[in-house]
C-alpha positions in Angstrom: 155.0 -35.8 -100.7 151.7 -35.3 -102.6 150.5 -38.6 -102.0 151.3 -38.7 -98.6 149.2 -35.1 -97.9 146.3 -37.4 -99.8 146.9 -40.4 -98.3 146.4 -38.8 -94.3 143.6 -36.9 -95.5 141.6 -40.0 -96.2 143.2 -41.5 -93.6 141.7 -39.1 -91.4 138.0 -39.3 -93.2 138.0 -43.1 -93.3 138.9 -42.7 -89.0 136.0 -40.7 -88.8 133.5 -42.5 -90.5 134.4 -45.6 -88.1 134.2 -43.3 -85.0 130.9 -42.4 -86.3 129.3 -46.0 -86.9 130.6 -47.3 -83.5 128.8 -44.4 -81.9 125.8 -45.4 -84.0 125.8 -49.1 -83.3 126.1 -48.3 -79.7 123.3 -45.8 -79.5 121.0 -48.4 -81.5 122.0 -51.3 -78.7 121.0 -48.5 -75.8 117.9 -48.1 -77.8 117.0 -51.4 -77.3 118.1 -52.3 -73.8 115.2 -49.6 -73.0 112.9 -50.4 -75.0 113.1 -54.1 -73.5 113.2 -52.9 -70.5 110.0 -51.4 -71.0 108.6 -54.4 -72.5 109.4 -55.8 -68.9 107.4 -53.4 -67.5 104.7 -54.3 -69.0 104.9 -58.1 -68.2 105.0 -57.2 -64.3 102.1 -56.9 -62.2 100.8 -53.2 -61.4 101.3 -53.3 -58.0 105.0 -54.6 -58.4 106.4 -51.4 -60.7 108.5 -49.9 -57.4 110.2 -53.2 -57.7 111.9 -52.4 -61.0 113.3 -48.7 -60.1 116.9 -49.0 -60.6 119.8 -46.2 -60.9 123.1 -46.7 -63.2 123.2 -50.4 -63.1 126.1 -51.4 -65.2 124.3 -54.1 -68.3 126.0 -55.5 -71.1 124.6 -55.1 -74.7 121.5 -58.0 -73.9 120.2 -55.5 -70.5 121.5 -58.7 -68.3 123.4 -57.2 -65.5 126.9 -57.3 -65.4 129.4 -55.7 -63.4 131.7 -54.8 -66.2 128.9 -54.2 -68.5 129.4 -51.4 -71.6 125.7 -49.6 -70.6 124.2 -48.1 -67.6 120.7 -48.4 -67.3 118.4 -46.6 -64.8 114.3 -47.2 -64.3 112.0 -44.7 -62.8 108.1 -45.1 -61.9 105.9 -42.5 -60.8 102.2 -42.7 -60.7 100.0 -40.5 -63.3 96.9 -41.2 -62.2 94.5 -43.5 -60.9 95.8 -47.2 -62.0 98.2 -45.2 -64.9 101.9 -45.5 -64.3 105.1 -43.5 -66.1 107.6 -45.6 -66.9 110.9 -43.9 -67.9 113.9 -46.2 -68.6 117.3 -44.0 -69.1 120.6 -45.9 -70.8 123.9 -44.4 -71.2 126.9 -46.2 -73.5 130.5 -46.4 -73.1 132.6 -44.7 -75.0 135.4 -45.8 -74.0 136.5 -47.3 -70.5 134.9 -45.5 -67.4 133.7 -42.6 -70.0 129.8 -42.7 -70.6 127.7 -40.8 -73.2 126.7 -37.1 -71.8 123.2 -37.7 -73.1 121.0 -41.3 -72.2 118.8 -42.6 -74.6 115.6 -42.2 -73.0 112.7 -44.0 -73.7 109.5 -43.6 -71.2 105.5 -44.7 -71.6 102.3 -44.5 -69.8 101.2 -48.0 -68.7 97.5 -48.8 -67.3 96.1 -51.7 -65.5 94.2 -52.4 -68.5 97.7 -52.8 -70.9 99.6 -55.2 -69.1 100.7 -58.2 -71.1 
């Protein structure tokens, strides 16, 4: 009986700990599907930012859209100042089917004429 009380109790711990590193791994691949993203925006030409504004588009883990993609990723752009844009790129991950992480991993930057790749 003993070692069946033990035996659920790691169980339970060793349950846990793999909840806890998917939920890691995920947040780490949303990481970087923004901070591609960004790395896009940088490539495009400064007249051309309006053009990559997007809202929950469903990506899988490489930012490629996909319509059964595990991220959402959104892309706003809003002027700062004379030839300065704000680039904020949003991504949410699935926790499990049609359930999304409350908080995105946001990443956003300032981007002037004078930066672009």
């Amino acid at each position: 009986m003993i070692l069946l009380l033990v035996s659920a109790g790691i169980m339970t711990g060793i349950i846990a700990a793999l909840k806890a590193q998917a939920n890691a791994s995920d947040h780490y691949r949303a990481t970087c599907i923004a901070r591609n993203r960004i790395q896009h925006a940088k490539t495009i030409s400064f007249n051309s930012y309006n053009a990559i504004t997007e809202s929950l588009v469903r990506v899988d883990q490489d930012g490629v859209i996909a319509s059964t993609g595990e991220f959402r990723r959104s892309t706003s752009v809003a002027v700062a100042g004379t030839n300065c844009m704000s680039v904020t790129v949003d991504v949410w991950y699935s926790i499990r089917p049609e359930v999304w992480s409350t908080e995105p991993v946001t990443i956003q930057t300032m981007i002037h004429t004078t930066m672009q790749l």
